[in-house]
C-alpha positions in Angstrom: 21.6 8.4 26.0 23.4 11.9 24.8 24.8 10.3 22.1 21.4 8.9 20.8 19.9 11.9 21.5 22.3 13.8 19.3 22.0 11.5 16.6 18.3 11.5 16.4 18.4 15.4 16.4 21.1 15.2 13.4 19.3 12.5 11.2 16.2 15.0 11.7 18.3 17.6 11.0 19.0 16.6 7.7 15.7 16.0 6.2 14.9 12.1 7.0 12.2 10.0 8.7 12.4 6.7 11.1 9.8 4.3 9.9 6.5 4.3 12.2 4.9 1.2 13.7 2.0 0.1 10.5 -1.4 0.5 10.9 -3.3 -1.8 9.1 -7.0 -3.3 9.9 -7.2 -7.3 10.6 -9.8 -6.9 7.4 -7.3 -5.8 5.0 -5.0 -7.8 6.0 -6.9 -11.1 5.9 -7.5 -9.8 2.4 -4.0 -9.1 1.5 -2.7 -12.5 2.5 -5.4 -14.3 0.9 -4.3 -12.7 -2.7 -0.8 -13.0 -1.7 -1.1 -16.6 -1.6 -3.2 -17.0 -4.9 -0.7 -15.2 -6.7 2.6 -16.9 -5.1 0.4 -20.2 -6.3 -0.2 -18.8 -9.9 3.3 -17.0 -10.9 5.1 -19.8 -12.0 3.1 -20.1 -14.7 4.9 -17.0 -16.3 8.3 -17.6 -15.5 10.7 -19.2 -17.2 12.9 -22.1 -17.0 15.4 -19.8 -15.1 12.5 -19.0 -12.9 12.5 -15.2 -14.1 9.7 -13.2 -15.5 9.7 -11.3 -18.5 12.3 -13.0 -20.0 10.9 -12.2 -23.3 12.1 -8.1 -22.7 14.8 -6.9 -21.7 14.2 -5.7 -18.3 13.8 -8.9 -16.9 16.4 -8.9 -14.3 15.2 -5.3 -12.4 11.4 -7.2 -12.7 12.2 -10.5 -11.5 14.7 -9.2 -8.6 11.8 -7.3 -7.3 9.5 -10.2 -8.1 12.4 -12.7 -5.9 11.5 -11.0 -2.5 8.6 -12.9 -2.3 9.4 -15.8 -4.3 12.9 -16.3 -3.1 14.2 -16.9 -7.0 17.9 -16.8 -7.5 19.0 -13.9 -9.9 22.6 -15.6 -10.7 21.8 -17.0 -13.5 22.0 -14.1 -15.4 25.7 -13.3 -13.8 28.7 -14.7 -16.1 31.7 -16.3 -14.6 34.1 -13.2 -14.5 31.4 -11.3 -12.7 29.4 -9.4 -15.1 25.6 -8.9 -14.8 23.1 -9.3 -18.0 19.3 -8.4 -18.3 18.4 -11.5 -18.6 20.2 -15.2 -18.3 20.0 -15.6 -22.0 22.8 -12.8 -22.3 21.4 -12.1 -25.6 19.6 -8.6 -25.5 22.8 -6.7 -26.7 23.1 -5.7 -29.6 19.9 -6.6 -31.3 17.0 -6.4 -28.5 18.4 -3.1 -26.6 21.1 -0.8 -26.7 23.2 -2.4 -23.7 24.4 -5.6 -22.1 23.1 -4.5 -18.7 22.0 -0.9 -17.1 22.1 0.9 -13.5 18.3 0.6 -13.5 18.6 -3.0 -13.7 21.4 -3.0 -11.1 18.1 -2.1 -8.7 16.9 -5.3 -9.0 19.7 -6.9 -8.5 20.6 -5.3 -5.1 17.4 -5.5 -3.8 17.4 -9.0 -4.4 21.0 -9.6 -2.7 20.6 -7.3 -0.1 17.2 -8.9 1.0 19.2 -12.7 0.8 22.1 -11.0 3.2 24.2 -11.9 -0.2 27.2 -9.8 0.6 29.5 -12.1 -1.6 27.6 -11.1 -4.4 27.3 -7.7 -3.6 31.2 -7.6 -2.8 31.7 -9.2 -6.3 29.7 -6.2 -7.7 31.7 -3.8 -6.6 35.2 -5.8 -7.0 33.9 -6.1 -10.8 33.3 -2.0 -10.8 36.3 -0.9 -9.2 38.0 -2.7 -11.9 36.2 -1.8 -14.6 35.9 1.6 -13.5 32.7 1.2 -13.2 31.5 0.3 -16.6 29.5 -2.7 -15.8 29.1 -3.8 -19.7 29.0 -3.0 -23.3 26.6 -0.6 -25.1 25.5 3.0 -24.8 27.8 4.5 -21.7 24.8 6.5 -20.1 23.4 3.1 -19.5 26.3 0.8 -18.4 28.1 2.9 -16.3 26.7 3.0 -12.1 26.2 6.5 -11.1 27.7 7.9 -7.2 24.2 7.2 -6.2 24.4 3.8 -7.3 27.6 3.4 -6.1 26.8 4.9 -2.5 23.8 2.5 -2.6 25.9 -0.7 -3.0 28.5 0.5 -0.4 25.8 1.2 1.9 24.5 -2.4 1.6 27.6 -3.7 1.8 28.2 -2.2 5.1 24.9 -2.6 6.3 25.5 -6.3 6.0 29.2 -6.0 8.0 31.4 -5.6 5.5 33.8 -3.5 4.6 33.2 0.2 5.0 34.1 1.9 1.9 34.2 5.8 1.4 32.0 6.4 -1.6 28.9 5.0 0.7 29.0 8.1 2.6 28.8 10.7 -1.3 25.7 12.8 -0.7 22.6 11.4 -2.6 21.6 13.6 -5.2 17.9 13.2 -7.0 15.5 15.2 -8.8 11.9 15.8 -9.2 11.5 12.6 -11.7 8.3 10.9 -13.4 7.2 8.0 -14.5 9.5 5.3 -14.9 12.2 7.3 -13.4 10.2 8.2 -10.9 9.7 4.3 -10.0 13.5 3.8 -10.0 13.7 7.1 -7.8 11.5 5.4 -5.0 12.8 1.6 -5.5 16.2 3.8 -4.6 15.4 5.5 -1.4 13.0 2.4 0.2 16.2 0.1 -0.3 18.5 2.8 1.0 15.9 3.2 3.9 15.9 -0.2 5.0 19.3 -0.6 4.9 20.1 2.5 7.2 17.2 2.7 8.9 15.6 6.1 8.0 14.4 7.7 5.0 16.3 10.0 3.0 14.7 12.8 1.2 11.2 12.3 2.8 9.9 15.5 0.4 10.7 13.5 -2.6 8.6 10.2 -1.5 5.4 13.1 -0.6 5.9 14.4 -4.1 5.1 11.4 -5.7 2.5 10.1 -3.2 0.7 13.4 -3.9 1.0 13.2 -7.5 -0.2 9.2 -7.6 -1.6 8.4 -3.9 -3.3 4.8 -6.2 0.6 3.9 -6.6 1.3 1.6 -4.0 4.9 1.6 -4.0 4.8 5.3 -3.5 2.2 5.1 -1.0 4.4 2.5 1.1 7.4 4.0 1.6 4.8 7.2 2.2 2.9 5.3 4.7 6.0 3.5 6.4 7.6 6.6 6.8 6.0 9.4 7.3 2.0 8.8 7.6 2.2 5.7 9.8 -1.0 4.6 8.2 -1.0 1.7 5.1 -4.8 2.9 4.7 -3.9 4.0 1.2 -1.1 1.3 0.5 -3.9 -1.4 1.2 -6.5 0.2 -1.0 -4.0 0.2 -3.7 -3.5 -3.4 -3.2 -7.0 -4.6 -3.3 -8.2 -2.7 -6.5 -9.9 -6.1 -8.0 -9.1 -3.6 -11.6 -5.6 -3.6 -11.3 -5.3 -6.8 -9.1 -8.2 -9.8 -9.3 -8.6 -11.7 -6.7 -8.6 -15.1 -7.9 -6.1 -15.1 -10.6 -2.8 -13.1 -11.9 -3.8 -9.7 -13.5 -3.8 -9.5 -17.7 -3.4 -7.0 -20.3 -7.2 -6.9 -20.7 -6.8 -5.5 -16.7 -4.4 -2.6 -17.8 -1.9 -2.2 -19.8 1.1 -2.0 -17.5 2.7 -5.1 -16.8 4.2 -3.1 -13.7 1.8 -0.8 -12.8 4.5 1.6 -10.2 6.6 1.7 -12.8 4.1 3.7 -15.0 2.2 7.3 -14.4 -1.5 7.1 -13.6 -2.8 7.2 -17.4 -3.2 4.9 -20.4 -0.9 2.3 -18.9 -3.6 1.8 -16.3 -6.0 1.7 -18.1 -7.0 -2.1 -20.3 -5.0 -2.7 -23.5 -6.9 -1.9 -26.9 -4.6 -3.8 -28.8 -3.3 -7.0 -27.0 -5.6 -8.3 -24.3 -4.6 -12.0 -23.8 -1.0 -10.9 -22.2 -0.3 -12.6 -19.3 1.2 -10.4 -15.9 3.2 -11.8 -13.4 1.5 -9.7 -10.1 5.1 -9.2 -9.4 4.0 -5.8 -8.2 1.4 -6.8 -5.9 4.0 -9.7 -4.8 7.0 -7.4 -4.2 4.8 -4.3 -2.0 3.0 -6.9 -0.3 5.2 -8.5 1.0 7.4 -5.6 1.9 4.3 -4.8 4.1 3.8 -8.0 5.5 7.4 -8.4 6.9 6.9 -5.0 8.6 3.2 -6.2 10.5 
C-alpha cells in the first residue's frame, strides 16, 4: 500500500494524469455507434487493394495505421523483407512523389497500429532494423528518415509494455514543444499512445494547450477529456458535427477540405473545398477517436 502510495505521489509529482472513468450520455452514445457503423460499412470503398487509404499520397501508412484501429487492416504490406518500412505498399513515393522512403511521423501510425494488435514481433523488428541502421530507417532527406529519442523512447516503451525486453532508451526524458497544426497532431497522437501504454499521461499542460486553442478537435479533446476533465461532453460534440461528419455517408471535400480534420488547425481546412468538391474521405478520423472512446465506455 506504501509503495503505491509513493508511486502515485511521484507520477503526480512529475506533471502527469491517470485516466478518469468517461462520462458520456446513453444519447450520444446511441448516436456515436450508429455513425460508427455506417462508416465501418462505407470505408472500403476508398481503400485500396492493400486495404489502405490514401494510397494515392504519401502519408498513407500514418493515415491508414490510425484508420486500422477500427478496421483491424494489416499495415505489413508496406514492410519489405529485410525490415524496412515505406509510406505506402507501392514503395514508390521516393524519389519522385516525396523527399523520403519513409518518416518518424509515419512511424506513428505504424506503432499505434502494432501496439494496439499486441504485435511485439513487429515492433521488436523495428527496433532490431534501427539499432542496426543506427537509426536511419530509409533513404531521403535525414531530418525525415532518422527516429528521434522520443521516438525511440516511444517504441521501447511499447515494447515493454507488451513484456518484452526492457531497453534503456525507453526510460530518455520526453522532450516537446508548444507545436501547431500538423505537428501539433503528431504531438497528441504521441502522448495518447504513450499514455495508454504506461498508463498515465505525460505532459498534461501540453494536451490543455491544444484543447484550449481547438476545444472542436476531437483528438485533442479526448485525450483532454480521458485525462484530465473526465467528461467526453466536448469529444462527443466534435464527433457528431453532421458539417464535418454526415450521418449517413463518409464525409467529402465539398464537407471540408481536410481529409483529416485533427491533423489541420481550425481554419480553411475546415472549412468546404472551393476547388475540388467531389473528393472522397475515408472518416478515418471519426473511425480512429471513436473507437478509442468506445473501448474505454
Amino acid at each position: 500500500m506504501k509503495k503505491l502510495l509513493l508511486s502515485s505521489l511521484l507520477l503526480l509529482s512529475c506533471g502527469t494524469e491517470q485516466p478518469k472513468d468517461p462520462t458520456i450520455t446513453s444519447n450520444h452514445l446511441t448516436q456515436l455507434r450508429s455513425k460508427y457503423t455506417t462508416y465501418l460499412n462505407q470505408v472500403s470503398n476508398v481503400q485500396d487493394n492493400y486495404g489502405f487509404i490514401e494510397s494515392d499520397h504519401c502519408d498513407s501508412v500514418l493515415f491508414t495505421g490510425l484508420l486500422s484501429i477500427a478496421t483491424g487492416t494489416s499495415i505489413l504490406s508496406a514492410r519489405n523483407s529485410d525490415g524496412q518500412w515505406f509510406r505506402r505498399p507501392t514503395m514508390d513515393c521516393y524519389p519522385n512523389n516525396s523527399r523520403s522512403t519513409i518518416s518518424r511521423d509515419m512511424f506513428i501510425g505504424i506503432f499505434w497500429n502494432l501496439w494496439r494488435n499486441k504485435d511485439l514481433s513487429s515492433l521488436n523488428s523495428i527496433w532490431e532494423y534501427g539499432e542496426r541502421t543506427n537509426w536511419k530507417m530509409g533513404e531521403g532527406v535525414s531530418s525525415r528518415v532518422f527516429l528521434t529519442p522520443n521516438m525511440i523512447s516511444t517504441l521501447g516503451i511499447l515494447i515493454h509494455s507488451l513484456g518484452g525486453e526492457d531497453h534503456l532508451l525507453r526510460k530518455t526524458p520526453l522532450s516537446m514543444g508548444d507545436n501547431t497544426g500538423f505537428a501539433a497532431h503528431l504531438d497528441v497522437l504521441l502522448l495518447t499512445l504513450r499514455a495508454e501504454a504506461l498508463g498515465y499521461l505525460e505532459k498534461p499542460s501540453i494536451i490543455s494547450t491544444h484543447y484550449n486553442r481547438n476545444c472542436k478537435n476531437a483528438l485533442f479533446a479526448y485525450t483532454y477529456n480521458k485525462y484530465i476533465s473526465g467528461n467526453h461532453y466536448s469529444t462527443t460534440i466534435a464527433l457528431l458535427n453532421t458539417q464535418y461528419f454526415p450521418v449517413d455517408r463518409l464525409p467529402t471535400s465539398s464537407d471540408r477540405k481536410a481529409a483529416w480534420l485533427w491533423e489541420r488547425d481550425d481554419g480553411a481546412d475546415w472549412l468546404p473545398s472551393t476547388t475540388d468538391l467531389s473528393r472522397q474521405h475515408s472518416g478515418g478520423d471519426y473511425l480512429f477517436i471513436t473507437k478509442l472512446l468506445l473501448d474505454d465506455i
